[in-house]
C-alpha positions as CSV (number, residue, x, y, z in Angstrom):
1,X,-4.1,15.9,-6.0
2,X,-1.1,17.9,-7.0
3,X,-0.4,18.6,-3.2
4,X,-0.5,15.1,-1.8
5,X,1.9,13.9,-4.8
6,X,4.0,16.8,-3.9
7,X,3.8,15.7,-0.6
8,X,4.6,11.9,-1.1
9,X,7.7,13.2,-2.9
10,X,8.8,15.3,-0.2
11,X,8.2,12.4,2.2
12,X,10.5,10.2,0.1
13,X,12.8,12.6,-0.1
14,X,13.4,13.1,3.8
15,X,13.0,9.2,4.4
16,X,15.9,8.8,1.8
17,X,18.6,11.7,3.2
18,X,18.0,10.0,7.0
19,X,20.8,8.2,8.6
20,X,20.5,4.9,9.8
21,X,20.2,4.5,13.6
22,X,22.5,1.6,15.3
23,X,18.7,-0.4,15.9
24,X,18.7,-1.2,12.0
25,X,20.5,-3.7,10.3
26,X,19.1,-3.3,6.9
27,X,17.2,0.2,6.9
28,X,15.0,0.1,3.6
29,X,13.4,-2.8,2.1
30,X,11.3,-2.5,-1.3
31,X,8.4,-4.7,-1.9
32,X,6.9,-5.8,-5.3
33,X,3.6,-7.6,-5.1
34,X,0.4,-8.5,-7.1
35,X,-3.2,-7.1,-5.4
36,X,-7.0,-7.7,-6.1
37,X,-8.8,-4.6,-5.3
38,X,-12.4,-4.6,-4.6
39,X,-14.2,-1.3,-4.6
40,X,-17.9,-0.6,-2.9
41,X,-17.5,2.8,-5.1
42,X,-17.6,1.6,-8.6
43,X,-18.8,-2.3,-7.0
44,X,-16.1,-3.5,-9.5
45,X,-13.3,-5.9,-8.9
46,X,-9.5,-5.7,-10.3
47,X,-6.4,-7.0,-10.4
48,X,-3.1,-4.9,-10.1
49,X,0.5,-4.3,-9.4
50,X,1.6,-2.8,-5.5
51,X,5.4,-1.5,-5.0
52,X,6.2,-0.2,-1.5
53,X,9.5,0.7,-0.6
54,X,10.0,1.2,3.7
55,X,12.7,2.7,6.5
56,X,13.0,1.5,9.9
57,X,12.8,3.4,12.4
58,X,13.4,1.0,15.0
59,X,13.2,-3.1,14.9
60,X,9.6,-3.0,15.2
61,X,8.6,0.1,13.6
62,X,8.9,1.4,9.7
63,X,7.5,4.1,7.7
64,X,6.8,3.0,4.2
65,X,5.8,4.8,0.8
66,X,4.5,2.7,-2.0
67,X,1.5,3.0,-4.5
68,X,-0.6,0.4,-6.5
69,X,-2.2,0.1,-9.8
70,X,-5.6,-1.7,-10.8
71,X,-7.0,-2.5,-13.6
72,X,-10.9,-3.0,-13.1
73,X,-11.2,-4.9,-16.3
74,X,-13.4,-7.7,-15.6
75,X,-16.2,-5.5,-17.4
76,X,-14.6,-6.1,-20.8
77,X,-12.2,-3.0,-22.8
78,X,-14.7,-0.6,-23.1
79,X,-15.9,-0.1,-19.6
80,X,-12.5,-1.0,-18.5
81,X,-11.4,1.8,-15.7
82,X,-7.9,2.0,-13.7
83,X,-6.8,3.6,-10.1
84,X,-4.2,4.5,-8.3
85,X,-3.5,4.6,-4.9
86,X,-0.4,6.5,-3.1
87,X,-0.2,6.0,0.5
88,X,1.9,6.3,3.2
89,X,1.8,4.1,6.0
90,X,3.7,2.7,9.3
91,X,3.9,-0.5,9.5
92,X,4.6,-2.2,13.5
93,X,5.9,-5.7,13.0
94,X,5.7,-8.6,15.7
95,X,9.0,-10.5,16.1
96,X,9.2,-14.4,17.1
97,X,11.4,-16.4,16.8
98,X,10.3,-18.4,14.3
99,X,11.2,-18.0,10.0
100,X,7.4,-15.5,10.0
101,X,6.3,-12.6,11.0
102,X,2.8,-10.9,11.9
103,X,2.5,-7.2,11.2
104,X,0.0,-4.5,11.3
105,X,-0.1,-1.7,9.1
106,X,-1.6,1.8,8.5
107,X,-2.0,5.1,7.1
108,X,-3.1,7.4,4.7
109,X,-3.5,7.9,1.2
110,X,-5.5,8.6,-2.0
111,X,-7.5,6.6,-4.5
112,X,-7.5,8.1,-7.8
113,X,-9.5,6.4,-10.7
114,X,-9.2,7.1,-14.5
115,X,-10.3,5.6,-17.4
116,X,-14.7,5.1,-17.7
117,X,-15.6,5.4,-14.8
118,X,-17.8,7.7,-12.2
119,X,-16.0,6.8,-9.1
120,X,-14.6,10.3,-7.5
121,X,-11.2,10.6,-6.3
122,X,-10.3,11.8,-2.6
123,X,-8.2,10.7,0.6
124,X,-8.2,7.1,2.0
125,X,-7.6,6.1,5.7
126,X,-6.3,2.4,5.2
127,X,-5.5,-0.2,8.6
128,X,-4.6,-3.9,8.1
129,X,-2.7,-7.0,9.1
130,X,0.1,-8.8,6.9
131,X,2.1,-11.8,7.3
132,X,5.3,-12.4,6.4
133,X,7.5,-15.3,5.7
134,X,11.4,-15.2,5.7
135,X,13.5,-16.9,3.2
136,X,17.4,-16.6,2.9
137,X,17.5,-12.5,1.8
138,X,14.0,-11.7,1.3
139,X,10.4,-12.2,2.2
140,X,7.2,-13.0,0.9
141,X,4.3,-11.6,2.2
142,X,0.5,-11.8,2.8
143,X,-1.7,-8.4,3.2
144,X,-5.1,-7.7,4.1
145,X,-5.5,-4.0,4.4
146,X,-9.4,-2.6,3.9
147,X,-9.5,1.4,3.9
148,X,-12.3,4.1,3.4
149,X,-12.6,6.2,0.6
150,X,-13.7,9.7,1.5
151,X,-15.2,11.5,-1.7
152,X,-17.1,14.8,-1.9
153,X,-20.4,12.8,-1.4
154,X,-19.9,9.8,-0.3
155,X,-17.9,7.4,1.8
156,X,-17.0,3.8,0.4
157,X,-14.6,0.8,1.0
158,X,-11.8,0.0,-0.8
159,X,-10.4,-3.8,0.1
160,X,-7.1,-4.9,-1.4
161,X,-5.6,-8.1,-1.1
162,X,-2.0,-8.1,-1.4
163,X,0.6,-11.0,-2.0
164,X,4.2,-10.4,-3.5
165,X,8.5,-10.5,-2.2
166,X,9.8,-7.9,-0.3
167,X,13.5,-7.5,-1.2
């Protein structure tokens, strides 16, 4: 685990020393959202926090960093158990003309539970669909964005449903 947060950090790092190519108006956006995660691993629903911040790399395409965390706490306190998940994603937006926007997005990350729980940790390979709507300087958005949970034993589903303001 140390080596993929050392590699998200290193990531990050690059994304935020890059210039700005003449394509981009407004190269990084941040996005701050509420999720419900469902999980086939622990069969346990939660809700959570998601921040993501992204870079364009041209007017369709961005490379975005972000993590979440979920609470799974509809079980009561005591068999209350947390994740996080890191990931790092591109994200290929489909301009119109009109005030919304339809994206799809994908990538890779990691799914790392804490707390009482049995659920192992490991990689995730995540692809979705989003919608966007614009307002005067920021967004809000819509995310669906299922992924698959490799562990040492098994392979699950992790489903999050996303909604929040990208700023």
């Amino acid at each position: 685990m140390r080596r993929i947060f050392g590699l998200f950090i290193g990531v990050a790092l690059l994304l935020s020393l890059s210039a700005p190519t003449h394509a981009q108006t407004n190269s990084s956006r941040f996005g701050l959202g509420l999720q419900l995660l469902g999980s086939t691993a622990g069969d346990n629903v939660g809700p959570g926090v998601h921040f993501r911040a992204s870079t364009a790399l041209n007017p369709d395409v961005s490379l975005a960093l972000g993590s979440g965390l979920t609470g799974f706490i509809f079980r009561g306190r005591d068999d209350s158990a947390f994740a996080l998940d890191p990931q790092l994603s591109a994200i290929v937006s489909f301009s119109t003309a009109n005030a919304q926007s339809t994206y799809v997005i994908g990538g890779v990350g990691a799914y790392v539970p804490f707390g009482d729980t049995s659920t192992e940790s490991g990689p995730t390979f995540n692809v979705g669909v989003g919608r966007a709507w614009l307002l005067q300087e920021s967004s809000l958005f819509f995310e669906f964005k299922p992924g698959v949970l490799v562990g040492a034993e098994t392979t699950t589903l992790v489903v999050p449903l996303r909604i929040g303001v990208i700023l």
